[in-house]
N, C-alpha and C positions, 0 to 999 in steps of 0.2 A: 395672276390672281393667287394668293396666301390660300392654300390648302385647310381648311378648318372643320374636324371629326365631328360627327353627329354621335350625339351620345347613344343616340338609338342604335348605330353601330357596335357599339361596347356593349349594348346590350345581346346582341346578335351573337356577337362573340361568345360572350358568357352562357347564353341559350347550347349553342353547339357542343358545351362543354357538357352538359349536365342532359340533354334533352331526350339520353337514352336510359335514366335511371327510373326502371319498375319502381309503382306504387313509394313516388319522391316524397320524401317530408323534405319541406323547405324553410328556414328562419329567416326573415326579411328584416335588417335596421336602419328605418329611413325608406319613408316610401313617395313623399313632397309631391308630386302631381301623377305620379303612377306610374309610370313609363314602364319600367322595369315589373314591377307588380302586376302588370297586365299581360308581359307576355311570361312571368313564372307562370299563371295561370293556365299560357295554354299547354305550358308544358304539364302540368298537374291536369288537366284536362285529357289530355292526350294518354296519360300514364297513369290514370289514378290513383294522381297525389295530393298532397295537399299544402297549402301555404300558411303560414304564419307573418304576418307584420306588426313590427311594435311603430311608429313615432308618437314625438311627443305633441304634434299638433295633430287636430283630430280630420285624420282621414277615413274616416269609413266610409264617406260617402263615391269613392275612387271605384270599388264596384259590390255587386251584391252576389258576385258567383258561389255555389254552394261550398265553392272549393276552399275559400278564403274565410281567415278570423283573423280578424285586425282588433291591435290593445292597443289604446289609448294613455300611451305613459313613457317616459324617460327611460331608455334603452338599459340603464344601468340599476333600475329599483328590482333587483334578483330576486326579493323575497315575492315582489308582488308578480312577477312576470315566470317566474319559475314553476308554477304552480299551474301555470295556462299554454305551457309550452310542452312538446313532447320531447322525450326525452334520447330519440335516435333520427338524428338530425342527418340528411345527406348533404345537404347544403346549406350555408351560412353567407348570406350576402352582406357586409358592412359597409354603409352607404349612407352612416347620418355625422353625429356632430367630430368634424376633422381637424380633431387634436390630437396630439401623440398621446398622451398619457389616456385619456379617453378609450380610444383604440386599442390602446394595450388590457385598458381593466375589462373591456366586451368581449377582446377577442380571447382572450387567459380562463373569463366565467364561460363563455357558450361553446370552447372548444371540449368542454369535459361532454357536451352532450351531443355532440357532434359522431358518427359512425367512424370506426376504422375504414380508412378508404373513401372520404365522406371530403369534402369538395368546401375550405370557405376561401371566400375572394372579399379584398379588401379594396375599394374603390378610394378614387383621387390619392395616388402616390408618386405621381409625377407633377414638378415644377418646372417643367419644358415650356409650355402653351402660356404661363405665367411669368414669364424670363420679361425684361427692358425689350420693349419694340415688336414681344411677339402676340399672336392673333387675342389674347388674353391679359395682356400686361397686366398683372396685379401685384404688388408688393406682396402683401401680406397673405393673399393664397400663392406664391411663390415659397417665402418661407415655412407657413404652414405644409406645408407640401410637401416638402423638403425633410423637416423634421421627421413626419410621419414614415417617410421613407426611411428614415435612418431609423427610428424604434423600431422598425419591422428588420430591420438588419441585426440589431442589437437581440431581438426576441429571436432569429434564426442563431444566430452564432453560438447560444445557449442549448439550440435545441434540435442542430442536425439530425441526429437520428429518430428523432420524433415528429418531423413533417418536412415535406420537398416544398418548394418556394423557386417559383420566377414571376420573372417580370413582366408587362406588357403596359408598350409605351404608348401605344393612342390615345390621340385626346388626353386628356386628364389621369391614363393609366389606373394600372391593376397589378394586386400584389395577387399571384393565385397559390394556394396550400389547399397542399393534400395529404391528411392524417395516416401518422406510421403508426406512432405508441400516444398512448394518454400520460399524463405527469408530465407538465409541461414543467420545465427547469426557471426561474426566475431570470430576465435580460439584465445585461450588466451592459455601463457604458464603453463603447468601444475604442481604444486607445489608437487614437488615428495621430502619424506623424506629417498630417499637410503642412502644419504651419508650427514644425521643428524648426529649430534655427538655419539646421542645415538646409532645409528647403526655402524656405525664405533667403537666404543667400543666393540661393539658383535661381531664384525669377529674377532677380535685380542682376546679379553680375552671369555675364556670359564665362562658363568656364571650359576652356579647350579640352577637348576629348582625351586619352592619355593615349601615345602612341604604341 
């Protein structure tokens, strides 16, 4: 039987990372039936912290804990959303609409309010699970998946000294960052030589090793 990751695992995950930060302000984008939103909670419960969620469909009804204020609006309207947000963030969950370019304008706006040493992870950056034949097969969250993966390689390559970055490949994966310096540097596309000529030559002809 095909091995297939419960998201609620990747939430676990993510819980264990963050689940000893005293009095947590947390920014949630993307909260779709709560999963994740319910157990920030008990972490803000446990630590006397607090949660914030933006989506653009209206979930308030997900829970009524004291802990929690959910906006009702499109992850990226900054003038209207900035205003209702605090402004020393330890954690940043990005978890709604998975586009690259998308990704890149939430994650560049809410990392200025983000802590030194402050914790954001970026959800579905793996196109593994969405490959021909595997437990997911989907074209198009394959590619989308894929891209996103590479603008967060493009937004690292710009900005080494200003946040650490790995991977994690369960399920639908997770980009995780953790803030050095503020002034994040603008990403540039990355000059990849896979399909130089001279590598294209290499997959078609076998060429003898050099003695």
């Amino acid at each position: 039987m095909q091995y297939v990751p419960k998201y609620e695992d990747k939430v676990d995950y993510i819980v264990e990372l963050i689940k000893d930060i005293n009095s947590i302000n947390i920014l949630e984008l993307g909260v779709r039936e709560g999963i994740s939103t319910k157990k920030f909670l008990e972490v803000c419960e446990k630590n006397k912290g607090n949660l914030t969620s933006i989506d653009i469909e209206d979930c308030s009804k997900v829970s009524n804990d004291k802990n929690w204020k959910f906006i009702h609006s499109s992850d990226d309207n900054f003038e209207f959303i900035d205003k209702q947000i605090k402004k020393d963030l330890d954690f940043i969950y990005i978890d709604s609409y998975h586009e690259p370019f998308h990704v890149e304008k939430v994650f560049y706006h809410y990392y200025n309010f983000l802590k030194i040493g402050g914790i954001c992870i970026i959800d579905d950056i793996s196109w593994l699970p969405y490959c021909k034949n595997e437990y997911r097969d989907n074209e198009f969250s394959e590619n989308i998946n894929r891209s996103v993966f590479n603008k967060i390689l493009e937004i690292y390559n710009q900005n080494k000294d200003r946040f650490s970055l790995e991977f994690y490949f369960e399920g639908s994966g997770l980009a995780i960052i953790k803030k050095k310096e503020n002034d994040l540097e603008k990403s540039k596309i990355l000059i990849s030589r896979e399909f130089s000529l001279k590598n294209i030559v290499k997959k078609f002809i076998k060429i003898k090793p050099k003695k």
